[in-house]
NUZA-736749 format. One line per field, with one value per residue (C-alpha): residue number from 1; x, z, y. Coordinates in steps of 0.001 Angstrom, whole numbers, plus 500000, padded with zeros to 6 digits. Layout:
! NUZA-736749
num: c(NUM	...)
px: c(X	...)
pz: c(Z	...)
py: c(Y	...)
//
This chain:
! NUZA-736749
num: c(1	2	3	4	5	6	7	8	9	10	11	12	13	14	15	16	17	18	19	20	21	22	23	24	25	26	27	28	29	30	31	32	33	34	35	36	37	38	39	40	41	42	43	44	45	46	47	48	49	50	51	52	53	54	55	56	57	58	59	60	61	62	63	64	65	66	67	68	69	70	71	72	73	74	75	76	77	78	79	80	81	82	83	84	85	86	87	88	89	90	91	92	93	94	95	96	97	98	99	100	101	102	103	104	105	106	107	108	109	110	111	112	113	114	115	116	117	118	119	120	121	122	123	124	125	126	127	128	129	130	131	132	133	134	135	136	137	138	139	140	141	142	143	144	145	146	147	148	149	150	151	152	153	154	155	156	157	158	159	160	161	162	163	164	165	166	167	168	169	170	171	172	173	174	175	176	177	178	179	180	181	182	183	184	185	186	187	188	189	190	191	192	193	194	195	196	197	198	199	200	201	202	203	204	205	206	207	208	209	210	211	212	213	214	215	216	217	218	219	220	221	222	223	224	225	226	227	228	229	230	231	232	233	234	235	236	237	238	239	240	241	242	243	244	245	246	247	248	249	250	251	252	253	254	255	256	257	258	259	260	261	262	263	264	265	266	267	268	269	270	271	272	273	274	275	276	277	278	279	280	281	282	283	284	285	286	287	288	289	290	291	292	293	294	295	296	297	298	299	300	301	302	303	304	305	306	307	308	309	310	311	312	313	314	315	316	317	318	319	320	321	322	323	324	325	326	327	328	329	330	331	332	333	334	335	336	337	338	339	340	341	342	343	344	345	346	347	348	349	350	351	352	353	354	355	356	357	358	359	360	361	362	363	364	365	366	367	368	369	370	371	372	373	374	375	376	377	378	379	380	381	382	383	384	385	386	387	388	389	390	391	392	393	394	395	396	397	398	399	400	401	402	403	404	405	406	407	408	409	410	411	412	413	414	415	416	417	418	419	420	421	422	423	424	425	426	427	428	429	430	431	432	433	434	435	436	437	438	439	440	441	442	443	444	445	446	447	448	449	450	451	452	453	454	455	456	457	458	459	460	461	462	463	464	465	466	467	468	469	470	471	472	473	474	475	476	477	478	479	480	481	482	483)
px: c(677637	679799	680275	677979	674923	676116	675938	672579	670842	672226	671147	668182	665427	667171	667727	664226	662837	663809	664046	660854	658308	657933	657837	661376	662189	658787	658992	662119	661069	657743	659622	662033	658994	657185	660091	663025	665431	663614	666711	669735	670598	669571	666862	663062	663227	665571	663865	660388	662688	664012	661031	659021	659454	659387	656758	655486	657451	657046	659334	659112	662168	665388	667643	670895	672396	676158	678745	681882	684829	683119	681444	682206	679304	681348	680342	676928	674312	676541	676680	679757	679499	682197	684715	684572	684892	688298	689609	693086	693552	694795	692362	692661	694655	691885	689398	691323	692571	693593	691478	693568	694423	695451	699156	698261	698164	699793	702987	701482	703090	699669	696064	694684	690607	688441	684790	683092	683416	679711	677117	674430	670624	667335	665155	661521	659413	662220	663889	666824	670522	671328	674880	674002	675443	672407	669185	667067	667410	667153	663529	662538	664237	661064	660748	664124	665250	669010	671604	674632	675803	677425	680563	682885	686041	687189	689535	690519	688466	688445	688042	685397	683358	683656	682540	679397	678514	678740	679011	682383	685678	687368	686194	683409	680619	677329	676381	673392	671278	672397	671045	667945	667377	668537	665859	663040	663434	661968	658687	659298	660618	661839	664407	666848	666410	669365	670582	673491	674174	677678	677907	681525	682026	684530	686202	688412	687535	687878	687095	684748	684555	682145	682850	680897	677621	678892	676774	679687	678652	675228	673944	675369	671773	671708	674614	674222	673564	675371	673892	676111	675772	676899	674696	673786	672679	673467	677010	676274	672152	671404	671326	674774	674267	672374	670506	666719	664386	663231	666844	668143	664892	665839	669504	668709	666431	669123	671623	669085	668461	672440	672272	670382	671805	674956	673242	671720	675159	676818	674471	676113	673314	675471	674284	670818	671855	673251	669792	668148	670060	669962	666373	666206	668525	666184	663484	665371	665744	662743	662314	665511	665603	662306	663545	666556	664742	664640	663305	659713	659794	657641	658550	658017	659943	663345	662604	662282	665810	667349	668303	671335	668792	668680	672751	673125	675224	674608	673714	670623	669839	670716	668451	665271	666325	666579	662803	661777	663407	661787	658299	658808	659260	663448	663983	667506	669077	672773	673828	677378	678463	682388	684356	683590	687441	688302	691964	692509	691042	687249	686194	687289	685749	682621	680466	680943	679399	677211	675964	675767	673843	671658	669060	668311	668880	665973	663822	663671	662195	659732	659318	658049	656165	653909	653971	652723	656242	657735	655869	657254	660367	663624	666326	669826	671848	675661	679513	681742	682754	683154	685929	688459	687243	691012	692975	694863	698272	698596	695364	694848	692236	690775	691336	691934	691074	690169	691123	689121	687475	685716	684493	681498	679708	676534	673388	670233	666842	663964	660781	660295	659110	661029	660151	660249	661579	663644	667390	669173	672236	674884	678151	680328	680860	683710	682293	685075	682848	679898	677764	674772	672687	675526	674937	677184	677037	675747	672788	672155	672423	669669	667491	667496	666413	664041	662196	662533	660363	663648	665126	668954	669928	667250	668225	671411	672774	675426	678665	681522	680339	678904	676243	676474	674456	674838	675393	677852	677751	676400	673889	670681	667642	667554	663646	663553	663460	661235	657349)
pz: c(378320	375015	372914	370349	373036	374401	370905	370143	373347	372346	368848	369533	369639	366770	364440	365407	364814	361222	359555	360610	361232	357333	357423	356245	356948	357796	361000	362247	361297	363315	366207	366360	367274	369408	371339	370785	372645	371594	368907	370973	372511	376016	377699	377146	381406	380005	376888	379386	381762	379679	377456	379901	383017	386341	387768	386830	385755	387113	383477	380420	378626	379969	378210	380285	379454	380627	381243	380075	382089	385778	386483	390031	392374	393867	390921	390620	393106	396387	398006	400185	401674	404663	401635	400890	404770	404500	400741	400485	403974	403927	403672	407028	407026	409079	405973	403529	405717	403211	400157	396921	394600	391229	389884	389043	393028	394653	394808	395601	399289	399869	399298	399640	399799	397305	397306	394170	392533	391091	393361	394945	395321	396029	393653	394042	396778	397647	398268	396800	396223	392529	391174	389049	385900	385686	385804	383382	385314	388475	387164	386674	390091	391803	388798	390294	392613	393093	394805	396694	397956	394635	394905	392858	393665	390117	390124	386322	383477	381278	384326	386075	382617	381511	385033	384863	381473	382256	386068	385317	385145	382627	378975	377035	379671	378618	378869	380821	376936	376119	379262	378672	375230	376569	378869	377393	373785	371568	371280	367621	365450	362908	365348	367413	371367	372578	370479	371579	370797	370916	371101	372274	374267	374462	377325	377674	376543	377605	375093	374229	372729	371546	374267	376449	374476	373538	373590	375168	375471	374992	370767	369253	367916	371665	370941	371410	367493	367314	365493	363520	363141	359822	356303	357010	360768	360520	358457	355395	356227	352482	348955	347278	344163	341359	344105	344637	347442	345406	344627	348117	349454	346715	347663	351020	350755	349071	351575	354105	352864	351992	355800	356876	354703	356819	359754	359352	358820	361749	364466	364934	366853	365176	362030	363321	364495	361159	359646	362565	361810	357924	358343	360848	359057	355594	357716	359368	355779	356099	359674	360179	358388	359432	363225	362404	360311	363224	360520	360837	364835	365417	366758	370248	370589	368716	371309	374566	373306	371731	367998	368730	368212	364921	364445	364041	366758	369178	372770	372194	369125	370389	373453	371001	369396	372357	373312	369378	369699	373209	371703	369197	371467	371959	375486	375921	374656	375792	375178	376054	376053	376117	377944	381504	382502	384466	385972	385431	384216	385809	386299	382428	381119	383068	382448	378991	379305	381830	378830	376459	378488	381268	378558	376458	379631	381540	377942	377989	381427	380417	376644	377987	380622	378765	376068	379027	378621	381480	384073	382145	381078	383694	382664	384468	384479	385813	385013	385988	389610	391152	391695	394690	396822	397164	393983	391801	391142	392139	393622	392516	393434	390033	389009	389895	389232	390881	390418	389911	393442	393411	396929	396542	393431	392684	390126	389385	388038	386169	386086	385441	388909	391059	393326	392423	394598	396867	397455	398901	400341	402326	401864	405158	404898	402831	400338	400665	402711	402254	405854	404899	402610	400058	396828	394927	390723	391700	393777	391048	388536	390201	390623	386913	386550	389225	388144	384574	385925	386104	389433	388963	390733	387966	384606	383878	381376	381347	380158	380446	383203	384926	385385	384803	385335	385021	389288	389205	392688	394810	393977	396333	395175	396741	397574	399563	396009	394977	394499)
py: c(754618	754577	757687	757009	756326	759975	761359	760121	760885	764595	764837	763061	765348	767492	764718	763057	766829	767212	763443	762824	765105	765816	769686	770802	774357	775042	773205	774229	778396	777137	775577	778076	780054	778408	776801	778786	776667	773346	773190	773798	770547	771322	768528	768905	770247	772788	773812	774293	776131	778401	779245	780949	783325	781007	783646	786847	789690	793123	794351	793031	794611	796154	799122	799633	803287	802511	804803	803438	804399	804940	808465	809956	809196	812484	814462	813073	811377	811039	814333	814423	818218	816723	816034	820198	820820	818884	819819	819165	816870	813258	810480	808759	805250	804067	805117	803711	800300	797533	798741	798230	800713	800931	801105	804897	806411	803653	805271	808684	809829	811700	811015	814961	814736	816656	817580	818353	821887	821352	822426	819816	820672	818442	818136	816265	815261	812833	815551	813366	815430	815929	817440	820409	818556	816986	819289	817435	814085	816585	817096	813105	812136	811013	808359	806786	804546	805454	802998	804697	801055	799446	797492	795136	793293	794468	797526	797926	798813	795872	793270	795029	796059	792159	791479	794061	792636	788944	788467	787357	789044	786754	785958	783433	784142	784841	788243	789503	790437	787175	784955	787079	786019	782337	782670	784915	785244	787439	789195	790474	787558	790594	791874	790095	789901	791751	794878	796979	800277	802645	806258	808738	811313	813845	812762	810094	807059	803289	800709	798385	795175	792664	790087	792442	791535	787914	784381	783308	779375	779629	779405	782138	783401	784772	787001	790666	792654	795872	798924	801090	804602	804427	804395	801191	800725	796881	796160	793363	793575	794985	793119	793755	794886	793042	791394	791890	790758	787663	786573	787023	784922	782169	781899	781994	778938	777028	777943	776626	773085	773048	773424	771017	768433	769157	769419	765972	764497	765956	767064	770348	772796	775707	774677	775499	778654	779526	778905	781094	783750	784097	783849	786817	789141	788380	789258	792517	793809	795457	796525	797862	800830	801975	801706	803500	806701	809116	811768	810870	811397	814387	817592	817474	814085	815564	818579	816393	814596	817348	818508	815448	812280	813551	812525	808854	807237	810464	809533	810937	808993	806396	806755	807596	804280	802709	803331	802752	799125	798214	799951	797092	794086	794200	792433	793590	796978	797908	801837	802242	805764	806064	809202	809011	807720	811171	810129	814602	817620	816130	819735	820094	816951	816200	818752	818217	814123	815042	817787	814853	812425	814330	815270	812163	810459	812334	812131	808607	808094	810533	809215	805821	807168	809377	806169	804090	802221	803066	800375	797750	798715	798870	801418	801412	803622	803941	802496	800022	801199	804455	807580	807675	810770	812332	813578	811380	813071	816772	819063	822447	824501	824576	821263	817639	813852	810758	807070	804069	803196	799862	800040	802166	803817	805025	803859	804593	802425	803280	801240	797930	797487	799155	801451	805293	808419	806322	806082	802525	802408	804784	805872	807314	810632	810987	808244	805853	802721	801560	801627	800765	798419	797153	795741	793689	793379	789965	790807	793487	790723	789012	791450	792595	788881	789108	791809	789871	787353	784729	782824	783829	780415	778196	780459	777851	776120	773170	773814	771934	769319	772095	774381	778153	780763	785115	785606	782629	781377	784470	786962	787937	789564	793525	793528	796615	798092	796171	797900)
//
């Protein structure tokens, strides 16, 4: 095959699509619609594939409330009452074995073990053991499904969060929100697929970055769309000045046949994209700022979340919005919520996030429930890896910290099929090793996807001479948690 044969058999169905089936803009805004992937270069198999779910899904939408910088399971969900029984002792070589550790305790001459200041109690008919930091989520435990077993290979923040995000630890992957759109699309063509949403805490704070909700290879109309907590929730959405609704529309419709002309000549899919993209932020002009007006919520809601969802960019606003967007057919909505990096002063720091989050947290399991959301909705909730269980630097009894611990953390899930009041997965008793059940980001990877209605190892897409997909080459579907 030469070049130009490749080239055409590429471009075919695009340039085929709008030379000759005589409806202009009309029929790529309708195609877009009814196909959305018909337009970006992949086969008609591919388009099929991708367009639908390959079986039925138990969730329809997914928000993912992420911790940024790694809460300690320690200080949370993994009760280690052994860990208080020893305060102060070496960890065991025979505990710790090979296990890597960061360039921040490796050259410590001790490892002293620390259980938790904050007291544990069990809460629900699961009985399940919840920190004190969190008594709201304490009250909606039996609505969870909490896994002790978590584990990544990645031990730093920016390798393992890339790695969480895109089931990759280097750059340009797709991100989960992004193979979701890929995959599912949207249900509300006046609001993009996959939204993504920042709030801070007052602890320290890791970054974050927009690779974490990037398109990475796949059209970039699949690429995560942050909110702002600023005056205007999405930067360069509203008419400048001078500029009305009628003008913008006109322009825009130039702009678009400008496009296409181009898009004709060179066969670039971006081009498409471009169009796709105008056309949805024209259209997000109007439902935008109605999302985003948290003013008209009534009483009782800004009371279950707290007087905070009232303050753009607040975890708690951003957790109302969260449930507004999915209410309104968002597949994919990605709170990160900075502060969680506790190295010292954890007994200073945590209650403070665990203040900011437990509530609006606990408020959106029971927002969606009462809304009858929750049964198809999943919510995650958890960080990029876990918290060593001995001190990192020097142990007092009033204070310490721990260091990034890859080897076991804690999660929980919400709905979306899963099933409620149960707890997977075992830590020993310090919480160093996993013993039982463990669950790599892969397998959780392909269980989001599962429960999404997607096969993880059939949701691809060809790049580069070969095929890609979000759990790379592993991944396993957890069904134990399945309902």
């Amino acid at each position: 095959m030469n070049k130009e044969f490749i080239e055409n058999r590429l471009n075919f169905n695009r340039r085929h699509f709008l030379k000759n089936a005589g409806l202009g803009l009309g029929g790529v805004a309708l195609g877009s619609l009814l196909m959305p992937d018909f337009l970006t270069g992949n086969s008609p198999e591919e388009a099929i594939m991708t367009g639908l779910p390959h079986f039925a899904p138990k969730a329809k939408r997914v928000i993912f409330l992420f911790q940024n910088g790694a809460p300690s399971q320690l200080e949370t969900f993994d009760y280690k009452p052994k860990l208080n029984e020893m305060f102060g002792e070496d960890l065991p070589p025979s505990v710790r074995g090979e296990q890597r550790l960061t360039g921040m305790t490796s050259g410590q001459d001790r490892f002293p073990l620390v259980g938790s200041k904050f007291k544990f109690n069990q809460h629900g008919q699961s009985e399940t053991w919840v920190s004190e930091l969190f008594p709201n989520i304490a009250n909606v435990v039996d609505e969870l499904c909490i896994i002790k077993s978590m584990y990544t290979e990645a031990i730093n923040h920016d390798p393992a969060l890339t790695f969480f995000q895109t089931g990759a630890q280097v750059g340009n992957r797709p991100s989960m929100g992004a193979w979701l759109s890929y995959g599912l699309g949207t249900e509300n063509s006046n609001l993009p697929a996959f939204c993504v949403l920042l709030s801070r805490g007052k602890g320290n704070g890791q970054g974050v970055y927009s690779k974490l909700w990037t398109n990475g290879f796949l059209d970039s109309v699949h690429q995560g769309v942050q909110f702002s907590s600023s005056e205007d929730p999405i930067l360069y959405l509203n008419n400048p000045a001078g500029q009305d609704k009628t003008k913008r529309r006109a322009m825009l419709d130039h702009l678009a046949e400008l496009n296409e002309i181009q898009h004709r000549e060179m066969g670039d899919p971006e081009i498409l994209a471009k169009i796709q993209q105008y056309e949805l932020a024209f259209r997000m002009q109007t439902a935008v700022p109605e999302m985003t007006d948290m003013t008209k919520e009534p009483d009782h809601i800004v009371k279950l979340y707290g007087s905070d969802c009232l303050i753009p960019g607040t975890y708690a606003a951003n957790c109302l919005l969260a449930r507004k967007l999915v209410d309104s057919g968002v597949r994919f909505v990605q709170l990160y919520h900075q502060g969680w990096d506790q190295h010292n002063n954890l007994v200073g720091e945590m209650p403070g996030q665990a203040l900011e989050t437990d509530r609006a947290s606990a408020a959106l399991i029971t927002d969606l429930k009462q809304r009858g959301l929750l049964d198809e909705t999943l919510v995650i909730w958890g960080g990029e890896f876990g918290r060593t269980n001995y001190c990192q630097g020097t142990l007092t009894n009033d204070n310490y910290g721990r260091d990034h611990h890859p080897r076991c953390f804690t999660m929980w899930m919400a709905g979306g099929g899963v099933k409620p009041g149960v707890t997977y997965g075992q830590t020993d008793e310090l919480g160093y090793n996993i013993v039982e059940n463990p669950v790599h980001i892969n397998d959780l990877h392909a269980t989001i996807l599962h429960l999404m209605g997607l096969d993880h190892e059939k949701l691809t897409f060809k790049h580069l001479g070969r095929r890609y997909r979000l759990t790379d080459v592993g991944g396993k579907v957890i069904k134990p948690i399945i309902a």
